[in-house]
N, C-alpha and C positions, 0 to 999 in steps of 0.2 A: 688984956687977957686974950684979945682974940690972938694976938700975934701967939703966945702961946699954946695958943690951941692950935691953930695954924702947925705950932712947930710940932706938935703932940700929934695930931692928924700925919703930918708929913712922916715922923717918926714911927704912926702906927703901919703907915703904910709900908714904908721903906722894914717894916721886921713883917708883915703879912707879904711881901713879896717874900722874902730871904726864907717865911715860913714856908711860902708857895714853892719856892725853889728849893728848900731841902727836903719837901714833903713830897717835890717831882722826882726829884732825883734818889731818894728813898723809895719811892714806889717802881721807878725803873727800875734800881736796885733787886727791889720786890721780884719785878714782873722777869728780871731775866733771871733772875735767880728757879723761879718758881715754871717759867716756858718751859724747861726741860724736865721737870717733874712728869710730863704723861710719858716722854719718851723712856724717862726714869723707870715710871712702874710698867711700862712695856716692858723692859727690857728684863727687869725684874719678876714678873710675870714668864714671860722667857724662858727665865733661869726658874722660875720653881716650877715650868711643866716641865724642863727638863728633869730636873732634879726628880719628880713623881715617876715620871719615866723611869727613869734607873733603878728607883726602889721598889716600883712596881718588878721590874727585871730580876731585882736582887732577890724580892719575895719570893718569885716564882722559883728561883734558883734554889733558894733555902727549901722551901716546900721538893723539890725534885730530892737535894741533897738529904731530907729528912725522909722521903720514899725509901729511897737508896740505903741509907742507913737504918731504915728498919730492915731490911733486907739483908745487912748483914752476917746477922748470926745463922740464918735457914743458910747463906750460900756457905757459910764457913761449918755447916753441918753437913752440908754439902761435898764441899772439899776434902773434908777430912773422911768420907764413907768413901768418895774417888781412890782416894792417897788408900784407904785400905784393898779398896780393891784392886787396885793396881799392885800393893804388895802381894796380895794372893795370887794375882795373875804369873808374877815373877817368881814367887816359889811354887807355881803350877810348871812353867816352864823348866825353872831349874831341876824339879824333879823329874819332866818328862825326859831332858837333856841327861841326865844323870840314867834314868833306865835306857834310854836311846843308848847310853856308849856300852851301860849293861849289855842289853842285848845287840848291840854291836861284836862286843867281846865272846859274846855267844856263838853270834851265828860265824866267828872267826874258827874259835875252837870246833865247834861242830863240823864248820866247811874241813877244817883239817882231820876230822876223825874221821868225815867220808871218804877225803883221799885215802888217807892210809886205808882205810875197811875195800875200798873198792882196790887198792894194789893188793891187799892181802885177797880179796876175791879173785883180782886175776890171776894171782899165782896160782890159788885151788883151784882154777877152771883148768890153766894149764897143768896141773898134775891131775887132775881129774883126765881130763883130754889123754894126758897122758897112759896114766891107767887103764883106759877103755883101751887106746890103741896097744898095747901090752897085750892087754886081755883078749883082743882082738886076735893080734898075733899065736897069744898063746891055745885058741879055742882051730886057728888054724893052727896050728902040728900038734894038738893033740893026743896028747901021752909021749911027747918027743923027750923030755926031760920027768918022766917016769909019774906026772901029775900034782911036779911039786911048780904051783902056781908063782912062786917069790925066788926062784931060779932067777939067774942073768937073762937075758933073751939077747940073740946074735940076731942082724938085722940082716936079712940076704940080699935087700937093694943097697949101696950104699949111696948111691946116688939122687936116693928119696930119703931125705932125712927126717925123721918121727917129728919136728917140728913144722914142718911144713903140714903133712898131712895132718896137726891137729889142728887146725882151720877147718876140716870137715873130717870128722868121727866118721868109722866105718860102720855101718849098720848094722845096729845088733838089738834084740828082741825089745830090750828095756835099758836106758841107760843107767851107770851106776851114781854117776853123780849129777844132781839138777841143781 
């Protein structure tokens, strides 16, 4: 029996080593498996302050974006009073533009009725002028054509033509034409 036990011992030993050694080589297993676990939740840690970061970012964005967007209807009330008054502005203008050419066409016609009034005036000054010097003539002779004033009159210079002279009227009491 001893020899037995002997062998039984032997055998206990020979499976408490082989348990030794796959309980070492299981825990190596273990331990390297499990070493890089703190770098693991380093690294993981890491990535979730990143990740907070961003959404803290994204928050703030949203929060701006929902500022913004309340804001939209006041600017687009906004916009649209612009847009009206800017079309006011334009049919301010275009009316002004429109009486501009109006009284453009005005002051055209008018500038032209003054020419013509002012040739027709020069003409009545020079028959005016005329007349005086006539009458001029005719107060010099004097009952020479029997006092009928609307006679011919015969000019005795010929060399002084009655248009020259009516540049300066001869002197007489009151003129007939002003």
């Amino acid at each position: 029996m001893e020899e037995q036990n002997d062998y039984l011992d032997s055998q206990i030993k020979e499976r408490e080593e082989t348990m030794q050694l796959e309980i070492q080589s299981q825990v190596q297993e273990q331990v390297q498996r499990y070493s890089t676990i703190n770098a693991e939740l380093q690294s993981l840690r890491d990535v979730i302050d990143m990740r907070n970061a961003e959404i803290k970012k994204l928050n703030t964005k949203i929060k701006d974006f929902e500022i913004k967007a309340a804001e939209i209807p006041a600017l687009e009330k906004d916009l649209r009073s612009y847009k009206d008054h800017n079309e006011q502005l334009r049919a301010t203008i275009e009316m002004k533009a429109e009486s501009e050419r109006a009284l453009n066409l005005t002051q055209e016609t008018l500038y032209q009725n003054i020419k013509e009034k002012e040739a027709d005036n020069k003409s009545i000054v020079l028959k005016c002028e005329e007349l005086q010097f006539r009458l001029s003539l005719l107060e010099e002779k004097q009952g020479g054509s029997n006092g009928n004033i609307f006679a011919p009159v015969s000019y005795s210079t010929p060399a002084s033509s009655p248009r020259r002279q009516f540049s300066a009227p001869p002197p007489s009491s009151e003129p007939l034409c002003s």
